[in-house]
DRENDO-1510 file (C-alpha; in Angstrom, 1 decimal, always signed):
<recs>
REC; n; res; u; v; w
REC; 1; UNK; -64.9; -80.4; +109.1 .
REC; 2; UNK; -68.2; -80.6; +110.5 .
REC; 3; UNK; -70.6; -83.3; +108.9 .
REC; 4; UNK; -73.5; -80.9; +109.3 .
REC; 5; UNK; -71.8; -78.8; +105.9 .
REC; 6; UNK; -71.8; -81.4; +103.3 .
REC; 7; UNK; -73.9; -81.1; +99.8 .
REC; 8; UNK; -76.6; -83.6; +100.4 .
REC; 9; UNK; -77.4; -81.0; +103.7 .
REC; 10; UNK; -76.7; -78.2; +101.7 .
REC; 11; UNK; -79.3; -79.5; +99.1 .
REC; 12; UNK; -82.3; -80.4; +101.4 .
REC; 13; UNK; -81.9; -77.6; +103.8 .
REC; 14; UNK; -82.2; -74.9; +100.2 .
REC; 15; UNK; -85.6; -77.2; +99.5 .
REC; 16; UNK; -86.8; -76.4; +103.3 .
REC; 17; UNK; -85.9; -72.2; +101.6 .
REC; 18; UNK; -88.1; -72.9; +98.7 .
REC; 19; UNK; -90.9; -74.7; +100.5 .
REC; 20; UNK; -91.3; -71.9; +103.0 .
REC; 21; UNK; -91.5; -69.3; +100.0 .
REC; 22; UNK; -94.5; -71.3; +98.3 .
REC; 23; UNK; -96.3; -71.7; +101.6 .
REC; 24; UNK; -96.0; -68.5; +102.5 .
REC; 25; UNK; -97.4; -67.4; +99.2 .
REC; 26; UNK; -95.5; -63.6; +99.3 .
REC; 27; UNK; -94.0; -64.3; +95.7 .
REC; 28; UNK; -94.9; -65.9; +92.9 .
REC; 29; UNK; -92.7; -69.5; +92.3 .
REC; 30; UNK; -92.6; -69.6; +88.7 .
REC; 31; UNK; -91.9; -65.7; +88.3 .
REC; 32; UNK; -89.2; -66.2; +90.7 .
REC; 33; UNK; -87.6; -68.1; +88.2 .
REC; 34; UNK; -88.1; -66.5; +85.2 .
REC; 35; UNK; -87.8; -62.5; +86.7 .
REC; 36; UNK; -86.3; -62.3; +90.2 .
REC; 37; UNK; -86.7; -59.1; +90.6 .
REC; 38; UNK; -90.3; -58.9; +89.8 .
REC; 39; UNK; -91.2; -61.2; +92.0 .
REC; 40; UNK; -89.3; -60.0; +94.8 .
REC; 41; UNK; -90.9; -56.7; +94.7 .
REC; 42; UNK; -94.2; -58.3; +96.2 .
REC; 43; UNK; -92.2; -59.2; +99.5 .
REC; 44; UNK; -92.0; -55.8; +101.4 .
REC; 45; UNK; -89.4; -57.2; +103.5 .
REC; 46; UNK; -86.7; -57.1; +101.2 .
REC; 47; UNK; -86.4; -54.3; +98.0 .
REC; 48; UNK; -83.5; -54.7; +95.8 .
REC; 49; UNK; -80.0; -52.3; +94.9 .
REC; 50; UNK; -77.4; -52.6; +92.0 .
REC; 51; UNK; -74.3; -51.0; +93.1 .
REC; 52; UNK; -70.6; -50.5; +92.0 .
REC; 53; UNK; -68.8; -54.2; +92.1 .
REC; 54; UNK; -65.7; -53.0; +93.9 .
REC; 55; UNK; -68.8; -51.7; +97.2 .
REC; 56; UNK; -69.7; -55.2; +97.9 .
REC; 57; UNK; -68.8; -57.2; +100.5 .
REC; 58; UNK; -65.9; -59.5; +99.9 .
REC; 59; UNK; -67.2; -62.6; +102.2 .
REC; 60; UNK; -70.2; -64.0; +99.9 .
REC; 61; UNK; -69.4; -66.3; +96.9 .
REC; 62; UNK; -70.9; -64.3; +94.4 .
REC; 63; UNK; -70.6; -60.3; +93.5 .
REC; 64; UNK; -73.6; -59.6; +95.8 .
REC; 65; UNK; -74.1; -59.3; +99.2 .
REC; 66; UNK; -77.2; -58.9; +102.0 .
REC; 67; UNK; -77.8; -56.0; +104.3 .
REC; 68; UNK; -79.8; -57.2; +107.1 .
REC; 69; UNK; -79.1; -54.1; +109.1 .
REC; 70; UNK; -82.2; -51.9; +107.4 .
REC; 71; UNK; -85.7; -52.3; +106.9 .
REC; 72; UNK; -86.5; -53.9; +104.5 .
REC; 73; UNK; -83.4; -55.7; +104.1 .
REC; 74; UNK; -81.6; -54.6; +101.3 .
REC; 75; UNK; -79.9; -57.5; +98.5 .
REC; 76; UNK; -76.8; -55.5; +97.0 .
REC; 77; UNK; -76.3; -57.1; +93.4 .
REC; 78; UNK; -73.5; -56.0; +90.7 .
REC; 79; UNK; -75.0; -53.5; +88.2 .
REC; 80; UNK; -72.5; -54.7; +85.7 .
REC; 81; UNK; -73.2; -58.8; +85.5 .
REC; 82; UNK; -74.7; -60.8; +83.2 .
REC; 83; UNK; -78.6; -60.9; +83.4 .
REC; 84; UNK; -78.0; -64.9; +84.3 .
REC; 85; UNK; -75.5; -63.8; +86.7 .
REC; 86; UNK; -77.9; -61.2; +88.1 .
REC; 87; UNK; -81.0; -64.0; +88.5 .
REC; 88; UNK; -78.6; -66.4; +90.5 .
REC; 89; UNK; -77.0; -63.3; +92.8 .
REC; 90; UNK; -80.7; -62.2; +93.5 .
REC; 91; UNK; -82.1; -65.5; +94.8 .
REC; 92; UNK; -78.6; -66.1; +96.3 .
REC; 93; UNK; -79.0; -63.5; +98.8 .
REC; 94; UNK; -82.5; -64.1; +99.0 .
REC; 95; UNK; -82.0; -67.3; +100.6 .
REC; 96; UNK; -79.4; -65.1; +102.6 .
REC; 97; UNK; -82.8; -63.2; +104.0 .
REC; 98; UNK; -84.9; -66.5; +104.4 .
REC; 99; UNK; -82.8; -68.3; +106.5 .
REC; 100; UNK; -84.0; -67.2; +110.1 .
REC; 101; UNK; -87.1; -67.8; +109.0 .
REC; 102; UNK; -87.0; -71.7; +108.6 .
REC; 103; UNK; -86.0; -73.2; +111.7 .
REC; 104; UNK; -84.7; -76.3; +110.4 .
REC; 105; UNK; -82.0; -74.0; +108.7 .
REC; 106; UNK; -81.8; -71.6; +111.6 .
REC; 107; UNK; -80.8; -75.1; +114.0 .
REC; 108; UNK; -78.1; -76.5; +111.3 .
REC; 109; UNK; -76.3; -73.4; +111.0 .
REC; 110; UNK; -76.3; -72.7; +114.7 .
REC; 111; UNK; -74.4; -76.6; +115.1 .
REC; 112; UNK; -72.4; -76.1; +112.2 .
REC; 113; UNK; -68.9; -74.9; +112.9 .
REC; 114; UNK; -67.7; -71.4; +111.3 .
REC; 115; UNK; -70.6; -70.0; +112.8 .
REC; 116; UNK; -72.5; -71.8; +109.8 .
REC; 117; UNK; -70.9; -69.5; +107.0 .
REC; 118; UNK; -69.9; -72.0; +104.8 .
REC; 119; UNK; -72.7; -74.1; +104.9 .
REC; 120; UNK; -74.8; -70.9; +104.3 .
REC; 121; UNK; -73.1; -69.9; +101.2 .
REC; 122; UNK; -73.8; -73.2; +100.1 .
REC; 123; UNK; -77.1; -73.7; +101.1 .
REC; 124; UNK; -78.1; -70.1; +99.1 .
REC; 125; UNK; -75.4; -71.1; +96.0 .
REC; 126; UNK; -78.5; -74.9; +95.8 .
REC; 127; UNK; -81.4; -72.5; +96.3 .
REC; 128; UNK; -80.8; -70.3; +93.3 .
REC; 129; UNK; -79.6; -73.6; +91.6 .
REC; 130; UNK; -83.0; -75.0; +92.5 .
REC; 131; UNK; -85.4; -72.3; +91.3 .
REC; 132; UNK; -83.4; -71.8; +88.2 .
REC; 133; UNK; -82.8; -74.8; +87.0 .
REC; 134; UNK; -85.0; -78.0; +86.7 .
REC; 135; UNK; -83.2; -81.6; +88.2 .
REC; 136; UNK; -84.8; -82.8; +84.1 .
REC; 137; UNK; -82.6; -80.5; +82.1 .
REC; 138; UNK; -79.3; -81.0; +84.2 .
REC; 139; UNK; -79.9; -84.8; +84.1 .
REC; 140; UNK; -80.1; -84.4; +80.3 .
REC; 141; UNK; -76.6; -82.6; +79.6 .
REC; 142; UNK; -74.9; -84.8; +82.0 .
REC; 143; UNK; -76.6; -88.1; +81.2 .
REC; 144; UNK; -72.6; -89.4; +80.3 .
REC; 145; UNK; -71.6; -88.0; +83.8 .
REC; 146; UNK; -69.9; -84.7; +85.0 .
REC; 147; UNK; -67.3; -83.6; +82.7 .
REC; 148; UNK; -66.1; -80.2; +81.9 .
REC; 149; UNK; -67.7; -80.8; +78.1 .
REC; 150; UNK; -71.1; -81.7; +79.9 .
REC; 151; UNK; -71.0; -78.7; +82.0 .
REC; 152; UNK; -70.3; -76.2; +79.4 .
REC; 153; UNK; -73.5; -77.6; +76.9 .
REC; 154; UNK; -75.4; -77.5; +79.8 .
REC; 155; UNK; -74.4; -73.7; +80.4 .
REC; 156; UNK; -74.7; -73.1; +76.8 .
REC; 157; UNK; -78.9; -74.8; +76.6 .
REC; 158; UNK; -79.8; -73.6; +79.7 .
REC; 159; UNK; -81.4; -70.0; +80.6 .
REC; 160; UNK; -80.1; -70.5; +83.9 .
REC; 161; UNK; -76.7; -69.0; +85.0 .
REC; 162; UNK; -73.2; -70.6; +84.6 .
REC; 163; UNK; -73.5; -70.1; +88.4 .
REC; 164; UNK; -76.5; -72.2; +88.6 .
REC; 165; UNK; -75.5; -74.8; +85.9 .
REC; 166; UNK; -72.3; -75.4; +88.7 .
REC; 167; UNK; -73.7; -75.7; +91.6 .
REC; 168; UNK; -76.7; -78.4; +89.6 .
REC; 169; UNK; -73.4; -80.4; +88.2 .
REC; 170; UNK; -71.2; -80.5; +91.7 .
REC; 171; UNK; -74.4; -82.0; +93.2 .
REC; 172; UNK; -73.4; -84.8; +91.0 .
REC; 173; UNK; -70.1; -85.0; +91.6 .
REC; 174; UNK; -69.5; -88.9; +92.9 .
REC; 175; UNK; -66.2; -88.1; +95.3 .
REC; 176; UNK; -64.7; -84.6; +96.8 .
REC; 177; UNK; -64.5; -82.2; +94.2 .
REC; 178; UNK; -65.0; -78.7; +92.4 .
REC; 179; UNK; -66.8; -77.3; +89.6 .
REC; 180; UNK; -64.7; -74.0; +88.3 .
REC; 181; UNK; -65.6; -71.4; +86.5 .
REC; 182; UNK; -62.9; -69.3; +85.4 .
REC; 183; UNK; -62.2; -66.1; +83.3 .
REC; 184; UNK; -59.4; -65.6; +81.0 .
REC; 185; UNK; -57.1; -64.6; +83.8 .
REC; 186; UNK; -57.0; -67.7; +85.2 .
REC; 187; UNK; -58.9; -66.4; +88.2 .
REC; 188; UNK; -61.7; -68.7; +89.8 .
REC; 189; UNK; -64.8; -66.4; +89.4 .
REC; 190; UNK; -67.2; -68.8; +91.0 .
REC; 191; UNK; -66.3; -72.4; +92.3 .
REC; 192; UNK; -69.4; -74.8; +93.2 .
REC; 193; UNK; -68.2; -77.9; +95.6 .
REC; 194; UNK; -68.9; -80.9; +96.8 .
REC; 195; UNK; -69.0; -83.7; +99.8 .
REC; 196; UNK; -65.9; -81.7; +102.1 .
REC; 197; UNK; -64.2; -80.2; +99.6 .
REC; 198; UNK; -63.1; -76.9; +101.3 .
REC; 199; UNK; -64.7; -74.0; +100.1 .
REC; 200; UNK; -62.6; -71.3; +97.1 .
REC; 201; UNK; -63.3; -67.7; +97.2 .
REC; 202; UNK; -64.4; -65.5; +94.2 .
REC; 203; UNK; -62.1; -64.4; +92.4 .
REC; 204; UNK; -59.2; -66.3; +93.0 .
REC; 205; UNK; -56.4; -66.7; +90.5 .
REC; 206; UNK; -55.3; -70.3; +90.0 .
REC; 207; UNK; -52.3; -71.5; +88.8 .
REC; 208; UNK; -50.8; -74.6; +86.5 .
REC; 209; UNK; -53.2; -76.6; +84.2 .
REC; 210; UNK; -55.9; -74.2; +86.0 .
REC; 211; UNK; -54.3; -71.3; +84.6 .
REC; 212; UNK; -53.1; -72.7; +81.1 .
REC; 213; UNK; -56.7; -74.0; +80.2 .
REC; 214; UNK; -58.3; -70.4; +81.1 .
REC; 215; UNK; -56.4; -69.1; +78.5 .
REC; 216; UNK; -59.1; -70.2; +75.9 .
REC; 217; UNK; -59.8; -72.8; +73.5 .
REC; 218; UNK; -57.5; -75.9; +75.5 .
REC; 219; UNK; -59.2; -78.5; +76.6 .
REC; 220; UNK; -56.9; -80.3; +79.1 .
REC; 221; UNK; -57.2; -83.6; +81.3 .
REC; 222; UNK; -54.7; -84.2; +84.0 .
REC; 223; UNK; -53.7; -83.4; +87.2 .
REC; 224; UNK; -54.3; -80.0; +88.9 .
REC; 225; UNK; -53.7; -78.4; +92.2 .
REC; 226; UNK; -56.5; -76.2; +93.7 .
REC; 227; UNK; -55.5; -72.6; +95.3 .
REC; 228; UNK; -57.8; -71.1; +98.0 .
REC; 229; UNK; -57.9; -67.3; +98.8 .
REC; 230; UNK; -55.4; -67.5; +101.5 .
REC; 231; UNK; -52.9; -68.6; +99.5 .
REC; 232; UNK; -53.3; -71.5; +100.8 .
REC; 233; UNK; -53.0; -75.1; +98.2 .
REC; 234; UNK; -54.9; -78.2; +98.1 .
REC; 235; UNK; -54.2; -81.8; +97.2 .
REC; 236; UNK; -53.6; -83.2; +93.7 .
REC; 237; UNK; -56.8; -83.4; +91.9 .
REC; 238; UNK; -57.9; -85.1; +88.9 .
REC; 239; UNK; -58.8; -82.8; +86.7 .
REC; 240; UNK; -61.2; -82.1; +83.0 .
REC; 241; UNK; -61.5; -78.5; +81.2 .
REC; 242; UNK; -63.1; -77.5; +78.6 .
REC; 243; UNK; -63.5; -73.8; +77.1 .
REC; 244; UNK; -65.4; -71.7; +74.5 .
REC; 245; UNK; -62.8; -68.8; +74.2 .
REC; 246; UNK; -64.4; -67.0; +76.8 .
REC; 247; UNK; -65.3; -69.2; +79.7 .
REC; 248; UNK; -63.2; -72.1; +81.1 .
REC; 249; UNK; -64.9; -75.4; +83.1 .
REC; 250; UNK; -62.8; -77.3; +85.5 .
REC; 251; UNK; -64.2; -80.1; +87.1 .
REC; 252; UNK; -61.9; -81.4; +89.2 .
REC; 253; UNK; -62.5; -84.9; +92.0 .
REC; 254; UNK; -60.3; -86.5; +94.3 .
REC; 255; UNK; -61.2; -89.6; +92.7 .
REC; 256; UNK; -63.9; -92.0; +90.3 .
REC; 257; UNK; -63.9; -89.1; +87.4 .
REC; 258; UNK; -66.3; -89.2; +85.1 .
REC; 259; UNK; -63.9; -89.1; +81.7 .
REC; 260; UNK; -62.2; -92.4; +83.3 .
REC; 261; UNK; -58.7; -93.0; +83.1 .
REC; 262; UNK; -56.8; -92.2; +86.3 .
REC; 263; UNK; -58.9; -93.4; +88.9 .
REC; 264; UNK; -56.9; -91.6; +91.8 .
REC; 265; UNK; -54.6; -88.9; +92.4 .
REC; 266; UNK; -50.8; -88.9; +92.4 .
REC; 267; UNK; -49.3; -90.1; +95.4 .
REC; 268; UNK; -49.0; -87.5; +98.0 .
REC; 269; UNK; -45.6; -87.7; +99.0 .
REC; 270; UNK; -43.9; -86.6; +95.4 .
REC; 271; UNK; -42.3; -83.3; +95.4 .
REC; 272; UNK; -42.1; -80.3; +97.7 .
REC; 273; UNK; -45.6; -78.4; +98.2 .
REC; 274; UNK; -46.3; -75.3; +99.3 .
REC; 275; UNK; -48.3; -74.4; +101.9 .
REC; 276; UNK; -49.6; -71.9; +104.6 .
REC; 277; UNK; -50.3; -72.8; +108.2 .
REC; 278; UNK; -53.0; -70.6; +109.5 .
REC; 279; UNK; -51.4; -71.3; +113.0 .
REC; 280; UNK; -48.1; -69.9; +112.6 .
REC; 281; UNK; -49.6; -67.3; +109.9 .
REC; 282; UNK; -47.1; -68.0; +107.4 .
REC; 283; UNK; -45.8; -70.2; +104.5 .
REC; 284; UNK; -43.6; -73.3; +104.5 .
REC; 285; UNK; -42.5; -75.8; +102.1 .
REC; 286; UNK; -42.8; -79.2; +103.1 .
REC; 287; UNK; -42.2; -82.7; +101.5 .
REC; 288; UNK; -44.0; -84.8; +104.2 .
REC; 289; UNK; -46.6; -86.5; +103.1 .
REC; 290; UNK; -50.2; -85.5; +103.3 .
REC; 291; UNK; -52.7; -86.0; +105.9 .
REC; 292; UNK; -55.0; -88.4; +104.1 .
REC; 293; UNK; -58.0; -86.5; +105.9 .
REC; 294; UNK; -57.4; -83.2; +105.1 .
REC; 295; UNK; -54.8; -83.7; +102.3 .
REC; 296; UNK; -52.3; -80.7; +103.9 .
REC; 297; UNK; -48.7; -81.6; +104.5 .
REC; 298; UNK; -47.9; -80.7; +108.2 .
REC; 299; UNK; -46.4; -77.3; +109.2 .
REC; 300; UNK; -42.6; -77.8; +109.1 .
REC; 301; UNK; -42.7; -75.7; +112.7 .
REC; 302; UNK; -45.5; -76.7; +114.4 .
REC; 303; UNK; -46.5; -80.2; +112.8 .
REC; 304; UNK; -49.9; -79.3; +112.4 .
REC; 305; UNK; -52.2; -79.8; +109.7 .
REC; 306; UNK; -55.9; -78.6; +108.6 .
REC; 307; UNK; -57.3; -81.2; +110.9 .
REC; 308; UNK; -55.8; -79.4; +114.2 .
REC; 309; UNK; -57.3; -76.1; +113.3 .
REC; 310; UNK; -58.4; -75.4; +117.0 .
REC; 311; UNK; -56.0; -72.7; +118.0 .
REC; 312; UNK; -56.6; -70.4; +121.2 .
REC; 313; UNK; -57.7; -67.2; +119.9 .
REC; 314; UNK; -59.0; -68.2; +117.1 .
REC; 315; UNK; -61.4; -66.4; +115.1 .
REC; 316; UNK; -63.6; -65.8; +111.8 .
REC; 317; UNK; -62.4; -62.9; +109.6 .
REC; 318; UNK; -64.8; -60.5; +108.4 .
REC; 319; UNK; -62.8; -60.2; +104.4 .
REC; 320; UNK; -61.9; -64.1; +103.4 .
REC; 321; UNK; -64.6; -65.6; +106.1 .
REC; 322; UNK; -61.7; -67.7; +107.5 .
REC; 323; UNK; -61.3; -69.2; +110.7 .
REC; 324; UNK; -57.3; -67.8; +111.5 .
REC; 325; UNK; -55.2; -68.2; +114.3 .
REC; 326; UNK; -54.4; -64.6; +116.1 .
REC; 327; UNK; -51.2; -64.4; +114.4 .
REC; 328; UNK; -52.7; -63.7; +111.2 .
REC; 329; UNK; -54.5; -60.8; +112.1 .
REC; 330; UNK; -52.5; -57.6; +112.7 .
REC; 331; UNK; -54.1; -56.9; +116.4 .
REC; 332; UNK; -56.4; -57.9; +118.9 .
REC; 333; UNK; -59.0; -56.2; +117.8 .
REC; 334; UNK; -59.0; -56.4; +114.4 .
REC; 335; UNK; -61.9; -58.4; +112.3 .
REC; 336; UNK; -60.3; -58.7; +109.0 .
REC; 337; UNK; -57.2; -61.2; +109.0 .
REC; 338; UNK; -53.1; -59.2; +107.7 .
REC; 339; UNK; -53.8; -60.4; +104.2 .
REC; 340; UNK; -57.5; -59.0; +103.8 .
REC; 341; UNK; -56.6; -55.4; +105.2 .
</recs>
């Protein structure tokens, strides 16, 4: 994974974002916080349009999107979210539109791998964490550390998003980690991350402790495995949740939690896992142990793990924003992987 994508990066390059939009003085920096919208209609570069959730594009790791493609650029937000929701997804794909326009961005996406995608999401998730949310009133809620608890009162005091109040604790985060926020269903509606933790699409129904906590009102501390939108599982985290009947927190590290206790997770090698090998395009069940890099058991065909993801023909897919091998899309000149079409 390249060392250009990690938080601290992430965090600095979103303050380059916010710098450039005070210096250039086309909106107003404390509106932009309190109404988005308003002060986005004094930049005639971009103009704003709530559509149908099910139009957007699946790639971003919000319900929004940005069309570059008109003029002005158009920022596609979800008619039907929450007006906190609606703040973060606006200056989320605002950042989206101010990227080219800082070269010190413009030069760290261009070396990161991915084409920069990942480390662009997470550059616009800090921005709209940054405007909304100020570094006093996170340090406040989370003065004990970051635990699922801590999280959830700052969601509750903050006018800020749950979105925002994520992505301000996972900054915080002292090893590899997540902080989940997940509907009733059990599915991942947003996930902020942090150092190299890889990155969890919107959306995404979880399973064991993940899934049993999201049914409201448990508050559980153990072990949990993280599941990706491929499919695809990570390595056994340590894991706090906390609900209020309608939202669940997970905060979940690799190691050095914040509640104490187990200091790191489970040895590796216990139990069969399973997993999906993005060269072979397909799933296995393995009970090698894990690369301690990547935390993926090897392929049980082609003894590769996530660290050996340079396959020939590889390529980004337009749905997950994956990088697959060419087995696991159905042609040559398809842009959207077998699973996504």
């Amino acid at each position: 994974m390249s060392s250009t994508a990690t938080p601290a990066n992430a965090e600095l390059l979103a303050a380059a974002l916010l710098d450039h939009t005070r210096a250039a003085g086309l909106v107003d920096a404390d509106q932009l916080r309190l109404d988005p919208e308003a002060a986005l209609r004094s930049d005639p570069s971009v103009e704003v349009r709530w559509l149908n959730p099910s139009t957007l594009p699946a790639g971003c790791s919000i319900a929004a999107g940005y069309d570059r493609s008109r003029t002005p650029a158009r920022l596609l937000i979800a008619k039907d979210a929450s007006e906190g929701r609606r703040r973060f997804s606006l200056l989320h794909e605002y950042a989206h539109h101010l990227r080219d326009q800082v070269l010190e961005v413009v030069e760290a996406l261009f070396a990161a791998h991915d084409a920069g995608a990942q480390l662009e999401e997470k550059i616009c998730d800090e921005f709209a964490a940054q405007v909304l949310l100020p570094p006093a009133e996170t340090a406040t809620a989370l003065a004990e550390g970051v635990t699922a608890r801590g999280v959830l009162a700052l969601i509750r005091s903050s006018a800020a998003s749950a979105q925002a109040c994520a992505v301000a604790a996972a900054r915080q985060l002292p090893s590899p980690g997540y902080v989940m926020l997940l509907d009733r269903h059990g599915d991942a509606t947003f996930t902020a991350r942090a150092k190299d933790a890889l990155p969890v699409g919107r959306d995404t129904p979880q399973g064991g402790l993940l899934a049993r906590a999201a049914t409201g009102g448990l508050a559980l501390r153990d072990r949990a495995i993280v599941t990706f939108a491929s499919g695809n599982v990570g390595p056994e985290m340590l894991c706090d949740t906390a609900s209020d009947g309608w939202l669940t927190v997970a905060v979940l590290v690799t190691d050095t939690p914040a509640w104490g206790g187990l200091t790191v997770g489970r040895d590796a090698r216990r139990g069969p896992d399973e997993q999906w090998c993005e060269h072979c395009a397909a799933a296995y069940t393995s009970y090698a142990a894990a690369c301690l890099a990547c935390g993926v058991r090897p392929c049980t065909e082609c003894a590769r793990c996530e660290c050996e993801r340079a396959v020939r023909g590889e390529r980004l897919c337009s749905g997950c924003f994956q990088l697959l091998g060419p087995a696991a899309f159905p042609d040559s000149e398809s842009s959207r992987c077998s699973s996504c079409e």
